[in-house]
C-alpha positions as CSV (number, residue, x, y, z in Angstrom):
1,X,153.8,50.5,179.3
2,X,154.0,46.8,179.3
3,X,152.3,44.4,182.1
4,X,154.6,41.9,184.0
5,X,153.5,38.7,183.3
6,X,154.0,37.3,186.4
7,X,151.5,39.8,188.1
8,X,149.2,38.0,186.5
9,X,149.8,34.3,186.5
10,X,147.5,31.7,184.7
11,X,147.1,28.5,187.0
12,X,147.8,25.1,185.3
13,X,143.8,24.3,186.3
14,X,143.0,27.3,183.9
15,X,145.4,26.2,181.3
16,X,143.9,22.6,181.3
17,X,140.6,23.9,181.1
18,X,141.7,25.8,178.4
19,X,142.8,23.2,176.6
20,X,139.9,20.9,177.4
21,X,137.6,23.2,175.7
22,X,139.5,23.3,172.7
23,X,139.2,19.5,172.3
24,X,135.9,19.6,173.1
25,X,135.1,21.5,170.3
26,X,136.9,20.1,167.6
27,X,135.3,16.6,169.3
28,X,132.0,18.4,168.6
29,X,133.0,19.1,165.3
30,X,133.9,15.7,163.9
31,X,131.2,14.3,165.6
32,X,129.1,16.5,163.5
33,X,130.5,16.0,160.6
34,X,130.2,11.9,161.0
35,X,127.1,11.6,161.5
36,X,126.5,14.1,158.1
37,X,128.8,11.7,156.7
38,X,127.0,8.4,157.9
39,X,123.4,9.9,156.9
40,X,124.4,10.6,153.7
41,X,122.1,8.2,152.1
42,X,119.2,9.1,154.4
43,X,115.5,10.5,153.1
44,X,115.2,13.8,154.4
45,X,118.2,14.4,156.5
46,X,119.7,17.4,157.2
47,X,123.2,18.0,157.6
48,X,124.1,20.1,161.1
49,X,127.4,22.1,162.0
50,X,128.0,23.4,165.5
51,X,128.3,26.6,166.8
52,X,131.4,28.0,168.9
53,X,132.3,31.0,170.6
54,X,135.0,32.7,172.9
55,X,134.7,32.1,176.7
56,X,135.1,35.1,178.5
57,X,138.6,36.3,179.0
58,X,140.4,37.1,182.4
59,X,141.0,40.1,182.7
60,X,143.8,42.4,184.8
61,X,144.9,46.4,184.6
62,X,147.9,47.6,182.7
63,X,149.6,50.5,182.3
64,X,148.2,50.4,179.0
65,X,145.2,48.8,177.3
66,X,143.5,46.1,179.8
67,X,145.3,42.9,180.1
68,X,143.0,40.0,178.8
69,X,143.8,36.4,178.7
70,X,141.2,34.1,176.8
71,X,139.8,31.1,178.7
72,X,138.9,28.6,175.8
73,X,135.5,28.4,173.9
74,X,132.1,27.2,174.5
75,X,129.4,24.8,172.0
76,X,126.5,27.8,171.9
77,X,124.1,26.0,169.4
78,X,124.5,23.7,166.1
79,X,122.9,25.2,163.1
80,X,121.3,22.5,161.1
81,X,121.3,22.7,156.8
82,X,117.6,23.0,155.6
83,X,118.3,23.9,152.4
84,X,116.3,21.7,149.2
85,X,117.8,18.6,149.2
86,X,117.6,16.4,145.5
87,X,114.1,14.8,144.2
88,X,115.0,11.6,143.6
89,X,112.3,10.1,140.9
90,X,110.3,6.7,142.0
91,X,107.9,4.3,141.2
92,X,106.2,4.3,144.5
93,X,103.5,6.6,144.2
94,X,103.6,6.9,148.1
95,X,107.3,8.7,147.5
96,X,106.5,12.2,147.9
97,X,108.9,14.9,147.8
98,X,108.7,18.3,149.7
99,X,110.2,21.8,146.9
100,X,110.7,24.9,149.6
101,X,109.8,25.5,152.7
102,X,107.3,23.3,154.5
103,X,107.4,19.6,156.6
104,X,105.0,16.7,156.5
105,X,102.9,16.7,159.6
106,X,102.7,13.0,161.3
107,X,100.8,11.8,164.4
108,X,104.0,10.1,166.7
109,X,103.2,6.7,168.4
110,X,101.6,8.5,171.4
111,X,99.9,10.6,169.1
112,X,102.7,13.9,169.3
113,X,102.8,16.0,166.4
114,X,105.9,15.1,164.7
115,X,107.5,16.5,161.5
116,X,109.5,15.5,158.6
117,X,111.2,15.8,155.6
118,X,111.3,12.4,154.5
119,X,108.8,11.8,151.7
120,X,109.0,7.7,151.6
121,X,105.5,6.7,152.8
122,X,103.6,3.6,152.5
123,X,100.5,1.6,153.2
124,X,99.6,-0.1,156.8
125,X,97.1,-2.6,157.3
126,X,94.7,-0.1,157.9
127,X,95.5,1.5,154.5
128,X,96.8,4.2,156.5
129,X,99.7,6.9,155.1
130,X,102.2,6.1,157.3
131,X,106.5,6.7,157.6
132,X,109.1,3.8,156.9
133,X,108.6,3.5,161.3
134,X,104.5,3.8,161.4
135,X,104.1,7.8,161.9
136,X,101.2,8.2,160.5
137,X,100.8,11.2,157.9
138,X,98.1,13.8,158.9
139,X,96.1,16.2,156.8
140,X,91.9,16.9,155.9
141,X,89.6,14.1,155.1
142,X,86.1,14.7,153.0
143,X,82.4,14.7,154.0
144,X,80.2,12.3,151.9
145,X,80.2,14.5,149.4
146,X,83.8,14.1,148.8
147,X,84.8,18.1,149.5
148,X,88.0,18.8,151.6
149,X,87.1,18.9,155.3
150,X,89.8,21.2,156.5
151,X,88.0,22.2,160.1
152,X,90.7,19.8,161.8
153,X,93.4,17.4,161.0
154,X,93.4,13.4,160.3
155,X,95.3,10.3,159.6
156,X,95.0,10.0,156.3
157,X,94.0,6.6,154.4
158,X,93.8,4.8,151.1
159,X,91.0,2.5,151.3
160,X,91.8,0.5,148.4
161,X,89.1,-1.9,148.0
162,X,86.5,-0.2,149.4
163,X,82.9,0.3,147.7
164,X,80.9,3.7,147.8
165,X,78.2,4.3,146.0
166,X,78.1,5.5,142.5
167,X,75.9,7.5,140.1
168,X,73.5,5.1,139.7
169,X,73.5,3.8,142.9
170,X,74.9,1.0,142.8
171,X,78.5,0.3,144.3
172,X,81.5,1.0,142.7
173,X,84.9,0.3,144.5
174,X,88.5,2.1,144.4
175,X,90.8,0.4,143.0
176,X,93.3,2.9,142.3
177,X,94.8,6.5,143.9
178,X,97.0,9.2,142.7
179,X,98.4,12.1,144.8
180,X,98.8,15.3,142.6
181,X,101.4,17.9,142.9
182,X,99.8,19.9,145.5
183,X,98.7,16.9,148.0
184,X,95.6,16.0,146.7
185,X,94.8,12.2,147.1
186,X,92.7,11.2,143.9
187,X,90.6,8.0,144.3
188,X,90.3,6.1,141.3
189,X,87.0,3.8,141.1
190,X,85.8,1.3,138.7
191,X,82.8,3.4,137.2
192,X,85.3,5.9,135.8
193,X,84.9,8.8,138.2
194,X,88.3,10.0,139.9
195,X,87.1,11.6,143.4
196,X,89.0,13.0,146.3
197,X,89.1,10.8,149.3
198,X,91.8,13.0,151.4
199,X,94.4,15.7,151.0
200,X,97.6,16.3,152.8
201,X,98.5,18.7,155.3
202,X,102.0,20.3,155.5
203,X,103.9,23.0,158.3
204,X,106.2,25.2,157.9
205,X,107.4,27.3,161.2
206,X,109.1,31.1,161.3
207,X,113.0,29.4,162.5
208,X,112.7,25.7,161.6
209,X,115.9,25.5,162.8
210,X,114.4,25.3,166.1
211,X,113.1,22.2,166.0
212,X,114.2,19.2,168.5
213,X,115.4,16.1,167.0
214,X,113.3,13.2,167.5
215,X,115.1,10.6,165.8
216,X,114.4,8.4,162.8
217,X,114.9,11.9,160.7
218,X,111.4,13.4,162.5
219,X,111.5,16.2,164.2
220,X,109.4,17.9,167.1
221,X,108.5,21.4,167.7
222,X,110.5,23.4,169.8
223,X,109.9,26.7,171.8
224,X,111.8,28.2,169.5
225,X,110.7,26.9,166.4
């Protein structure tokens, strides 16, 4: 058995709005894929795609199977590319690079966690660790004895120039730093002695894909992160 068509007519409304969906998609989609394409060049961005699926159809009885008429299609989410990206070598020792899983954890301007991929730190005027847009980059600081203080989270500084007191005593000061494959932040002092004056901190979350956008490649957490 075959349904008459006109028992179950399809306004021009419905039509439009079919229509409209379908360019509202494929708007979604090369609005996507322009802004992959104009970040191309950008630390620790990850590329997005959107998500689409089928509106539900209208539906009518038939002699036969039911008579259903799709309405269009919907934007449901936009899944976002956080596969490893390339390590780029540098001479900036403050260039850090993230391999697997994991973010940098950075204190926002009103002090929000934030998150990030982007590995191109440098030195405020507080010697501070902070992003190309003054995040600064949390993890543990030391006691006086220079052992990692991991009971709670900190800005972490460089004080270059700074004096302690060495062996003997006497004061030596920093004038160097290195930060070693697995975060460590080695001061270098003028008596010799490399010590540990901080260490960073990264996070890595169950569906990172979660996370809310936040701009200038940071990310915040999400309830569904």
């Amino acid at each position: 058995s075959r349904a008459d068509p006109e028992s179950h007519p399809m306004s021009l409304s419905t039509v439009l709005q079919t229509a409209r969906s379908g360019m509202a998609a494929a708007e979604a989609n090369v609005r996507a894929s322009s802004n992959n394409l104009a970040n191309a060049q950008t630390a620790g961005f990850k590329a997005s795609r959107p998500a689409f699926a089928t509106l539900t159809p209208t539906s009518g009885a038939s002699g036969g199977n039911a008579l259903q008429i799709g309405r269009g299609v919907r934007i449901v989410g936009v899944a976002r590319d956080l596969t490893q990206g390339a390590i780029v070598p540098s001479v900036n020792p403050l260039s850090l690079a993230l391999h697997g899983d994991g973010l940098y954890m950075v204190a926002g301007q009103s002090e929000e966690p934030l998150f990030t991929r982007a590995g191109q730190f440098q030195l405020n005027g507080r010697g501070e660790i902070v992003t190309p847009t003054g995040e600064r980059l949390l993890g543990y600081g030391v006691d006086a004895q220079f052992r990692i203080d991991d009971s709670g989270l900190t800005p972490l500084a460089i004080p270059l120039g700074s004096t302690i007191a060495g062996m003997d005593g006497s004061p030596v000061t920093m004038t160097g730093y290195a930060i070693t494959e697995n975060g460590v932040v080695e001061g270098r002092y003028a008596d010799g002695i490399v010590r540990t004056p901080r260490r960073n901190r990264t996070a890595t979350f169950h569906n990172p894909g979660g996370l809310v956008g936040a701009g200038d490649t940071l990310w915040a957490g999400g309830v569904n992160a």
